[in-house]
C-alpha positions as CSV (number, residue, x, y, z in Angstrom):
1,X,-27.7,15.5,20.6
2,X,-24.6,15.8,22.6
3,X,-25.4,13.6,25.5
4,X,-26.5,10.9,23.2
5,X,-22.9,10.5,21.5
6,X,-21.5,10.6,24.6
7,X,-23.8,7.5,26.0
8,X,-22.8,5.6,22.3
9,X,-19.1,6.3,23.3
10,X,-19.3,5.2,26.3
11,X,-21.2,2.1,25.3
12,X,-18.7,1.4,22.6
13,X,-15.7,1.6,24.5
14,X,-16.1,-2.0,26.7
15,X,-16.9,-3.6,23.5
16,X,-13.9,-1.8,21.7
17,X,-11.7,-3.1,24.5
18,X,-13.0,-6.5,25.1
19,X,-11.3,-6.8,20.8
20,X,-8.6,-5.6,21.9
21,X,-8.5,-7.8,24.5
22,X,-9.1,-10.6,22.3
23,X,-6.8,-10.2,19.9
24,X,-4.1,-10.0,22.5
25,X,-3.5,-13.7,23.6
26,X,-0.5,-14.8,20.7
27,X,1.0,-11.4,22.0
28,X,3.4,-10.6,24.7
29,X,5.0,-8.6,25.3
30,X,9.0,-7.9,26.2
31,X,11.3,-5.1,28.2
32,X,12.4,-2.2,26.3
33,X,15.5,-2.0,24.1
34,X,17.8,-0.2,25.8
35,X,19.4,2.3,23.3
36,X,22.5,4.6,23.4
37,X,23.1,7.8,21.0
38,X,26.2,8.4,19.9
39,X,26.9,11.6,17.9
40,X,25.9,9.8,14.1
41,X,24.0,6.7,15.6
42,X,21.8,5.2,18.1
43,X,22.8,2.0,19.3
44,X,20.2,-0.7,20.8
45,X,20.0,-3.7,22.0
46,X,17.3,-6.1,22.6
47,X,16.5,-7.4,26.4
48,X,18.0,-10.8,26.9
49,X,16.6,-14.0,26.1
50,X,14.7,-13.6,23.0
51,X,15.2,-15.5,19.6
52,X,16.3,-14.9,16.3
53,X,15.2,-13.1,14.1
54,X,14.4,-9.8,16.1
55,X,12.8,-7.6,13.8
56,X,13.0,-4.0,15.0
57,X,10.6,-0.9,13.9
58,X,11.8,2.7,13.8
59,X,9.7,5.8,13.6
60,X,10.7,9.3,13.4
61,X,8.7,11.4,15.9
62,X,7.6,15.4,14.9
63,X,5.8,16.9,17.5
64,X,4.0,13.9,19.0
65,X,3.4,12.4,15.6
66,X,4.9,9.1,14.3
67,X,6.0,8.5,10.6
68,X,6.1,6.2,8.5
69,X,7.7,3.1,10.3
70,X,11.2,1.7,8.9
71,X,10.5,-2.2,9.5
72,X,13.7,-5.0,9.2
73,X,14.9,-8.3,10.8
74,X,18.8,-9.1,12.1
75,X,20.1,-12.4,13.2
76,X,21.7,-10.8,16.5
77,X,19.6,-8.8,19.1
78,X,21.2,-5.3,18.6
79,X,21.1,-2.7,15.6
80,X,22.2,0.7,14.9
81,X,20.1,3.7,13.5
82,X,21.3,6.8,12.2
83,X,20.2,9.4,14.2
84,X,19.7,12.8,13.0
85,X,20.2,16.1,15.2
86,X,17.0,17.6,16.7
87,X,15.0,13.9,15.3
88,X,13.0,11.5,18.1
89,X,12.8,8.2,17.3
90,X,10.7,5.4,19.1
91,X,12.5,2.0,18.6
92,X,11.0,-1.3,19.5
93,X,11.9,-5.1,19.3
94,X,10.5,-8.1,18.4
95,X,10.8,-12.3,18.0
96,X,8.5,-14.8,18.1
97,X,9.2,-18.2,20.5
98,X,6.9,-21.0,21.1
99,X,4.5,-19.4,18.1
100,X,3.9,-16.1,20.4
101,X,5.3,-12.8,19.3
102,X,6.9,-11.0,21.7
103,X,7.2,-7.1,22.0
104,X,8.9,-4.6,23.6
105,X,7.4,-1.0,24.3
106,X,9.1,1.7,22.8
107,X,12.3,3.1,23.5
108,X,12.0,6.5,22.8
109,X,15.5,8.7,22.0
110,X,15.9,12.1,21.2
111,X,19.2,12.8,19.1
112,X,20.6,16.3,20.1
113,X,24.2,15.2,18.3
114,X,26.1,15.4,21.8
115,X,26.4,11.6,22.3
116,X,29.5,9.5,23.4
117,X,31.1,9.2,20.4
């Protein structure tokens, strides 16, 4: 029984990928925010060259887990988040040009309240 799943798992995953694959091509993606903490806040800012409106998503990590995602747009490529002692967040960026959505991978801070400010 056990070597069966396994061959059905590994049949699955090409054709898993190949969607993935597929659903990829009005996606692409962009550098990493690069973020600051500060003792109240996190700062980011998007990489150069992207358009308005950037929207940005921020999660709250606990222990490897992701909440709920906060989701909102600004007119200039930078925000600020409030960041919580002991709390991870993982911060992205996005904007669309020429009808293609670019995204960044995750900037990933850990607020520990001893920032620059």
């Amino acid at each position: 029984m056990h070597t069966r799943f396994r061959i059905m798992a590994a049949g699955a995953a090409p054709i898993i990928g190949l969607l993935a694959f597929a659903a990829t091509p009005a996606m692409a993606s962009a550098p990493t925010p690069t973020c600051f903490e500060y003792t109240t806040y996190v700062a980011c800012s998007a990489a150069p060259g992207g358009a308005s409106p950037w929207t940005w998503t921020v999660e709250t990590v606990y222990d490897g887990t992701h909440g709920t995602p906060d989701v909102y747009t600004t007119t200039v490529p930078s925000t600020k988040v409030y960041c919580a002692h002991d709390t991870a967040y993982s911060i992205t960026s996005s904007y669309v040009a020429g009808g293609v959505t670019h995204t960044s991978s995750p900037a990933d801070i850990q607020c520990n309240g001893s920032g620059n400010e």
